[in-house]
Structures are given as C-alpha cells and as structure tokens.
Backbone as a chain_set.jsonl record, in Angstrom:
{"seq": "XXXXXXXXXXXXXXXXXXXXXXXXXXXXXXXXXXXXXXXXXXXXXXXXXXXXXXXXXXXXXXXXXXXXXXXXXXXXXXXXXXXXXXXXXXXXXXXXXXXXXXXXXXXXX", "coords": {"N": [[-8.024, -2.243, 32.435], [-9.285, 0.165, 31.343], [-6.692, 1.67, 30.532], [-5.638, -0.231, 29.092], [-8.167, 0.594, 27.158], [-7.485, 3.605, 26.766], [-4.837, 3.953, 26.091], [-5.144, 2.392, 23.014], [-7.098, 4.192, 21.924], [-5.461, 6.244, 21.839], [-3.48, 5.412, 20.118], [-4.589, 4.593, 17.665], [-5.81, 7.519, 17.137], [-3.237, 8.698, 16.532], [-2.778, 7.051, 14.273], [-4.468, 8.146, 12.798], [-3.569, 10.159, 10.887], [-2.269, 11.654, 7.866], [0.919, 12.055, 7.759], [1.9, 11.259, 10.203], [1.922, 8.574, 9.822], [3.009, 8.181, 7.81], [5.524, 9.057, 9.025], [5.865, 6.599, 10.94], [6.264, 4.839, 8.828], [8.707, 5.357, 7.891], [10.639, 5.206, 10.092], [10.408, 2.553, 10.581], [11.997, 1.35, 9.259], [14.462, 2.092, 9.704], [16.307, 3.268, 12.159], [15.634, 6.898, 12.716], [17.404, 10.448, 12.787], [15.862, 13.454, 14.231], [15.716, 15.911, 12.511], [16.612, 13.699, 9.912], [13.503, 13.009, 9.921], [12.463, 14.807, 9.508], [13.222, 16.249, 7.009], [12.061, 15.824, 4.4], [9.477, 16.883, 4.605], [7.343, 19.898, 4.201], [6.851, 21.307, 6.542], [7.082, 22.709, 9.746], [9.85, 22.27, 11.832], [9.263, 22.737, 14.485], [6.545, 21.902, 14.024], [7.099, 18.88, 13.014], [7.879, 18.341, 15.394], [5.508, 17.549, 17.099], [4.404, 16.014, 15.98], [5.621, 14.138, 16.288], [5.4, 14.255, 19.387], [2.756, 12.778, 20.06], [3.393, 10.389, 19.075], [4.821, 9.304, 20.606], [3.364, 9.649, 23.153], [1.396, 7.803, 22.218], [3.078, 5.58, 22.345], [3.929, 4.329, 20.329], [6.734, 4.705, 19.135], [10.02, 5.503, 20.075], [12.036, 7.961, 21.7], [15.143, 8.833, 21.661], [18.357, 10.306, 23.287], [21.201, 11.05, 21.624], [23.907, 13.271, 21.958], [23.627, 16.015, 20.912], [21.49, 15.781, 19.213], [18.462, 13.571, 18.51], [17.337, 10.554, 18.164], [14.821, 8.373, 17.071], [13.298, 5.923, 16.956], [10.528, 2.776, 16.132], [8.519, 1.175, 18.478], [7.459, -1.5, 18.77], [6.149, -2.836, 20.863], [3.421, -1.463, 21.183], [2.194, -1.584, 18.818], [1.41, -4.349, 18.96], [-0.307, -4.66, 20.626], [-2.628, -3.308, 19.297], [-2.873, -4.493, 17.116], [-3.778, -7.43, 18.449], [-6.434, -6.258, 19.241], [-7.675, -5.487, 16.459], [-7.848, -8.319, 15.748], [-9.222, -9.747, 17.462], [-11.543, -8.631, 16.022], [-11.483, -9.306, 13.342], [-11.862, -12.252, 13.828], [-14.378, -12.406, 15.007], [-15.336, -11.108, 12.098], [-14.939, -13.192, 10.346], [-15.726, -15.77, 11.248], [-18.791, -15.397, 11.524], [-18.59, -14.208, 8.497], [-18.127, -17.16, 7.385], [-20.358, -18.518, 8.52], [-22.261, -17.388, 6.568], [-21.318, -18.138, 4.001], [-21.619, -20.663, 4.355], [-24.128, -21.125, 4.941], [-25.485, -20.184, 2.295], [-24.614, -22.317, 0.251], [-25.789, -24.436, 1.329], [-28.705, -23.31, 0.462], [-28.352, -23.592, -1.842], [-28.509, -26.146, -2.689]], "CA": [[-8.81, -2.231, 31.212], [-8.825, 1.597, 30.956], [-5.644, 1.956, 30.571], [-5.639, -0.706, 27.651], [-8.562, 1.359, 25.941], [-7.146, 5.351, 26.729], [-3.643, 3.378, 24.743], [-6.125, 2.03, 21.873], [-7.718, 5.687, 21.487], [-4.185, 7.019, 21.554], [-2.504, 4.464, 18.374], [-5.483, 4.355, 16.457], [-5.75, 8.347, 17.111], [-2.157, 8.996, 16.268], [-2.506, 6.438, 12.832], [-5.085, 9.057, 12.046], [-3.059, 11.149, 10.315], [-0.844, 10.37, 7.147], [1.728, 12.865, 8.12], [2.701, 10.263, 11.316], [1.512, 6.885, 9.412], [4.031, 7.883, 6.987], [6.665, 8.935, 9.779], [6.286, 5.367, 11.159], [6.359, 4.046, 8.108], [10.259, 5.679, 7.768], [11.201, 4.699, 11.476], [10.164, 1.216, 10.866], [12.822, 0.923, 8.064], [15.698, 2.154, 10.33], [16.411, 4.44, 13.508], [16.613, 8.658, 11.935], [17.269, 11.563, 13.97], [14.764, 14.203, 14.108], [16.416, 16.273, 11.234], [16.028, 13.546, 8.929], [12.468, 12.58, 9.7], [11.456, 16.396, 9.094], [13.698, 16.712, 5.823], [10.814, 15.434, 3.608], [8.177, 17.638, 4.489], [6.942, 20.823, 4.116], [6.365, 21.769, 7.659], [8.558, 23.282, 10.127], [10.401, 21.133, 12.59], [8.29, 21.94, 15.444], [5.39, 20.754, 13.277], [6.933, 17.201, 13.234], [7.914, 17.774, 16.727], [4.146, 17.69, 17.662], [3.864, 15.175, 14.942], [6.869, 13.17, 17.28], [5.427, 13.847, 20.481], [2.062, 12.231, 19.999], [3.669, 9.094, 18.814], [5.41, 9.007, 21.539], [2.363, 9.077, 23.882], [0.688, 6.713, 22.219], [3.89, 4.565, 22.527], [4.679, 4.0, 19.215], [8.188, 4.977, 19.112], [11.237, 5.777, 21.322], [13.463, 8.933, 21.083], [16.69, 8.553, 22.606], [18.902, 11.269, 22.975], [22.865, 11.015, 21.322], [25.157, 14.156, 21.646], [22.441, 16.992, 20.691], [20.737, 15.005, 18.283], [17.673, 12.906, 19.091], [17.017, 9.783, 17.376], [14.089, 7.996, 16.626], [12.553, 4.231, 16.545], [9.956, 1.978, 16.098], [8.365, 0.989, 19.312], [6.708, -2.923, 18.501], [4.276, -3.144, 21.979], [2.249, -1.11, 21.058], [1.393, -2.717, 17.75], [0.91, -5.526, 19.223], [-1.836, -4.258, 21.646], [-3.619, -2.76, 18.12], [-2.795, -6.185, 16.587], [-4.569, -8.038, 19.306], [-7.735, -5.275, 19.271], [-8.038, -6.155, 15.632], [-7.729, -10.01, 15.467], [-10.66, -10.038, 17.73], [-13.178, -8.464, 15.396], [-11.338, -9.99, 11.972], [-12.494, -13.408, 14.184], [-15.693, -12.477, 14.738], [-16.248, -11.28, 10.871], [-14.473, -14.262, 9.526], [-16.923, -16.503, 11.855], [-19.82, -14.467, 9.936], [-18.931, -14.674, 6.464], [-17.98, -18.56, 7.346], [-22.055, -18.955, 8.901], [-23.338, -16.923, 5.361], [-20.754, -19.336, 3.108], [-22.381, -22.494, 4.937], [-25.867, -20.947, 4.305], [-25.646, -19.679, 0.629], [-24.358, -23.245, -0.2], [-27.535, -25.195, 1.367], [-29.628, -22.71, -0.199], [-28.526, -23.849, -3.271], [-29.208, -27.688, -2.755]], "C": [[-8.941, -0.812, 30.67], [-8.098, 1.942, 30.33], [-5.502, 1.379, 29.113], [-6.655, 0.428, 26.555], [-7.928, 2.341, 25.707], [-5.463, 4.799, 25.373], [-3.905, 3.074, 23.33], [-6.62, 3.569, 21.224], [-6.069, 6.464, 21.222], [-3.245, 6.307, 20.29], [-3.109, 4.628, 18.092], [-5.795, 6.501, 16.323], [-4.471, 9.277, 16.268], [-1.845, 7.932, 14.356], [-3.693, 7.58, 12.13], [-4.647, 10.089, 10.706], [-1.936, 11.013, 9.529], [0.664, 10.92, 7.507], [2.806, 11.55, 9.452], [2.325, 9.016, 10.594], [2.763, 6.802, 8.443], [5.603, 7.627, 7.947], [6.873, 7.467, 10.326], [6.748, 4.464, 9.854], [8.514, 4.165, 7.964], [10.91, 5.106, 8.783], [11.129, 2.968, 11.577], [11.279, 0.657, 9.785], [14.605, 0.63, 8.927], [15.387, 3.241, 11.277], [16.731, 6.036, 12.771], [16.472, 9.363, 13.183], [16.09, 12.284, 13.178], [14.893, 15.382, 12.869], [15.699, 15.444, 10.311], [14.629, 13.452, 8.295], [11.648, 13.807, 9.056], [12.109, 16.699, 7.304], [12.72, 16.722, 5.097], [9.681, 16.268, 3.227], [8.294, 18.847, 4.591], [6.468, 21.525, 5.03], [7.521, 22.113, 8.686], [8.388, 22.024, 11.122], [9.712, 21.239, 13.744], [7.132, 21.656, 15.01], [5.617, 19.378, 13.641], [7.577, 17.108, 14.715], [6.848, 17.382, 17.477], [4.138, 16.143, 17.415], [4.485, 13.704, 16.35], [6.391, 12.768, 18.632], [3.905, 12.916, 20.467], [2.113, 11.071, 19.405], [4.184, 8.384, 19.982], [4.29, 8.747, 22.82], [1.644, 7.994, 23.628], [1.931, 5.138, 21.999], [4.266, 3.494, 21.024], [6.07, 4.057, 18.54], [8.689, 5.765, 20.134], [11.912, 6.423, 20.589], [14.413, 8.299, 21.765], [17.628, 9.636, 22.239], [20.764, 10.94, 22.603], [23.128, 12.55, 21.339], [23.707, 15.375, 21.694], [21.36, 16.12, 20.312], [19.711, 13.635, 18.732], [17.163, 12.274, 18.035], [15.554, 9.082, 17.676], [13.504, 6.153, 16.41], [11.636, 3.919, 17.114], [9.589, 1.602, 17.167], [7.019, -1.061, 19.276], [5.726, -2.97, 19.339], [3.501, -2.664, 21.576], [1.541, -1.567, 19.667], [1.055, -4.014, 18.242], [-0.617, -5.001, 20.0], [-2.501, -4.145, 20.243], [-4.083, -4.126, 17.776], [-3.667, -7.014, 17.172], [-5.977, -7.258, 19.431], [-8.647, -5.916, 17.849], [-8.29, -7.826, 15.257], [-9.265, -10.314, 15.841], [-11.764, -9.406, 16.657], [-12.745, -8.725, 14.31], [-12.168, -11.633, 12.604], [-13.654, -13.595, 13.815], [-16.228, -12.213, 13.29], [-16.061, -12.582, 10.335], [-15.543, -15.89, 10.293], [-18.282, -16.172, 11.118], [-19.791, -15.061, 8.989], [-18.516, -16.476, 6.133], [-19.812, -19.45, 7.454], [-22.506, -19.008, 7.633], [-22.498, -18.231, 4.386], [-21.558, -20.431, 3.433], [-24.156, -22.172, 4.1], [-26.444, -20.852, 3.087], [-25.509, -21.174, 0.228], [-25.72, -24.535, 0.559], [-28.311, -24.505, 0.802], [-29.908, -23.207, -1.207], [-28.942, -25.353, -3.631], [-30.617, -27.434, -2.743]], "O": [[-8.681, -0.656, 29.476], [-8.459, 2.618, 29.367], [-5.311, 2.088, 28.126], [-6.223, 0.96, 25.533], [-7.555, 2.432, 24.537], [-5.223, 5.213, 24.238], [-3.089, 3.397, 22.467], [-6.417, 3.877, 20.049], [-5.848, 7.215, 20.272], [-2.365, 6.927, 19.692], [-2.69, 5.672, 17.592], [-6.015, 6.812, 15.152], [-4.678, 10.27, 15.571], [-0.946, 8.156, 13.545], [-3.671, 7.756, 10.912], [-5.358, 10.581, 9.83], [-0.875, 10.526, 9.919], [1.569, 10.085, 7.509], [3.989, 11.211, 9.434], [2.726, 8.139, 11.359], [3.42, 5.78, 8.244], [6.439, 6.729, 7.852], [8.018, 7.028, 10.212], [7.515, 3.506, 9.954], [9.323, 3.238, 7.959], [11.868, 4.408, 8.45], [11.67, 2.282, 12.444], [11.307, -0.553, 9.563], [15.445, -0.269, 8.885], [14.405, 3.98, 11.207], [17.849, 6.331, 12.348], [15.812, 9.132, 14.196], [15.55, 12.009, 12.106], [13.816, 15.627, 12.326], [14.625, 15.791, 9.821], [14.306, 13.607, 7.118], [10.62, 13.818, 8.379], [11.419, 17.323, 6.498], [12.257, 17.859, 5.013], [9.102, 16.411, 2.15], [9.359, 19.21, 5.09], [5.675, 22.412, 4.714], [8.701, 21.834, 8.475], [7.489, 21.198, 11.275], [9.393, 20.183, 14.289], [6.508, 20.972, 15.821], [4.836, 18.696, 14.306], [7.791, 16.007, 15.223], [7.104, 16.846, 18.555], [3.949, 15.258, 18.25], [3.916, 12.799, 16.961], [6.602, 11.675, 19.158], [4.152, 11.984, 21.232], [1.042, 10.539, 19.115], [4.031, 7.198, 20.273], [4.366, 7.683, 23.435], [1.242, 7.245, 24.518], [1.628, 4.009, 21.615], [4.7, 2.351, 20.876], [6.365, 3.464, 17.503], [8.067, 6.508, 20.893], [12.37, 6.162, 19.477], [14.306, 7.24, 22.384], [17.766, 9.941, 21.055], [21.469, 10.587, 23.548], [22.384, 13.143, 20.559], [22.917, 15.37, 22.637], [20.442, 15.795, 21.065], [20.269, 12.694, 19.297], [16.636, 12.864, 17.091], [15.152, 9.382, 18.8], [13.544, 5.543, 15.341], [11.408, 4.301, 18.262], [10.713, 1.373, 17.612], [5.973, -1.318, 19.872], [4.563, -3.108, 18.96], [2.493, -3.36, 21.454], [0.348, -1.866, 19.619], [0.225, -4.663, 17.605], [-1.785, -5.146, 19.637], [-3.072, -5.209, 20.001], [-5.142, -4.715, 17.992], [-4.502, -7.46, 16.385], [-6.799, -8.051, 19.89], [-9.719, -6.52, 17.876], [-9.042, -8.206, 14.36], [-10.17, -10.8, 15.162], [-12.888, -9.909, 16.645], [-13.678, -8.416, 13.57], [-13.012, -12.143, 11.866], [-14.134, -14.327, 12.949], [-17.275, -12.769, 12.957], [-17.047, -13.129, 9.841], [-15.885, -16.859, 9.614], [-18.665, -16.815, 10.141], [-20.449, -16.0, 8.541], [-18.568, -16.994, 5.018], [-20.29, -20.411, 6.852], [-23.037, -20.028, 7.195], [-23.153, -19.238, 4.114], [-22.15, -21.052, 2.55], [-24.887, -22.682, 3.25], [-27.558, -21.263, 2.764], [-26.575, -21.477, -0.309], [-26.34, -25.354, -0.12], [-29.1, -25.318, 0.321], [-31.028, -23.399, -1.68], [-29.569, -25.683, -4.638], [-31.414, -28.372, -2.784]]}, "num_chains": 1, "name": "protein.A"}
C-alpha cells in the first residue's frame, strides 16, 4: 500500500508541471528520441533531461537506448494506477450529487 501511494505522489507530482504534461502529451502520439522532445523548448537539453528523468521515476514512460540515441515512450501502468485513484472519488462524488438530485426533486413535490 505504500508503495501504491509513494507511485501516486510521484504521477500526480510529475503531471504537476506543464513542461512534462506537455512532454507526455508528445510521447503519447508516437515514440521521439530525446533530441526531438527538447527541440520545442526553450530550455537546454539537460533541462528536459531532468524533465525525462522524473517521468521516468514516476513510471510514466520508458527510454530505451538505439545506437547513441535514446528514445522515448508512453508507459500505460501507470495511468492506470492514477485512473483507478480517480474513479474512486468521481464514484463517491457522483453518489453525492445523485443523493442531492433525489433530494432537490422531493423538495419540490
């Protein structure tokens, strides 16, 4: 159970920041090397290497190394874990605003 939260504090830590929300957003399109993902921005390359390695802890994407060049993708488990974090408390509101719907509508009889 630890282990699940310290992973939870580490994705939702690492979506903090649009700089990597965007980088996933690119990696989730297709696999880039580390080149392209930095072309874009305005920061030097070990900037988005930082940017890289704290995705990588929180297990959001996989490098893989070709030739020199180190590519880049999408890592799905760990959205799912988030995915599953959230569901539970969309439940519980959507249970909620289902109680107040029921209630507002006898009120009105």
């Amino acid at each position: 159970m630890v282990e699940y939260i310290v992973n939870l504090d580490s994705i939702f830590g690492s979506l903090a920041d649009p700089t990597r929300r965007d980088i996933l957003k690119r990696v989730a399109l297709k696999e880039l090397s580390v080149n392209e993902i930095a072309a874009p921005y305005n920061i030097t390359l070990a900037a988005v290497s930082k940017h890289l390695k704290i995705l990588e802890k929180a297990k959001l994407i996989i490098k893989r190394r070709r030739g020199k060049q180190q590519f880049v993708q999408l890592s799905p488990p760990a959205f799912q874990n988030a995915t599953e974090y959230l569901n539970y408390y969309e439940a519980i509101w959507n249970d909620r605003f289902d109680s107040l719907e029921q209630f507002l509508k006898e009120e009105k009889k």
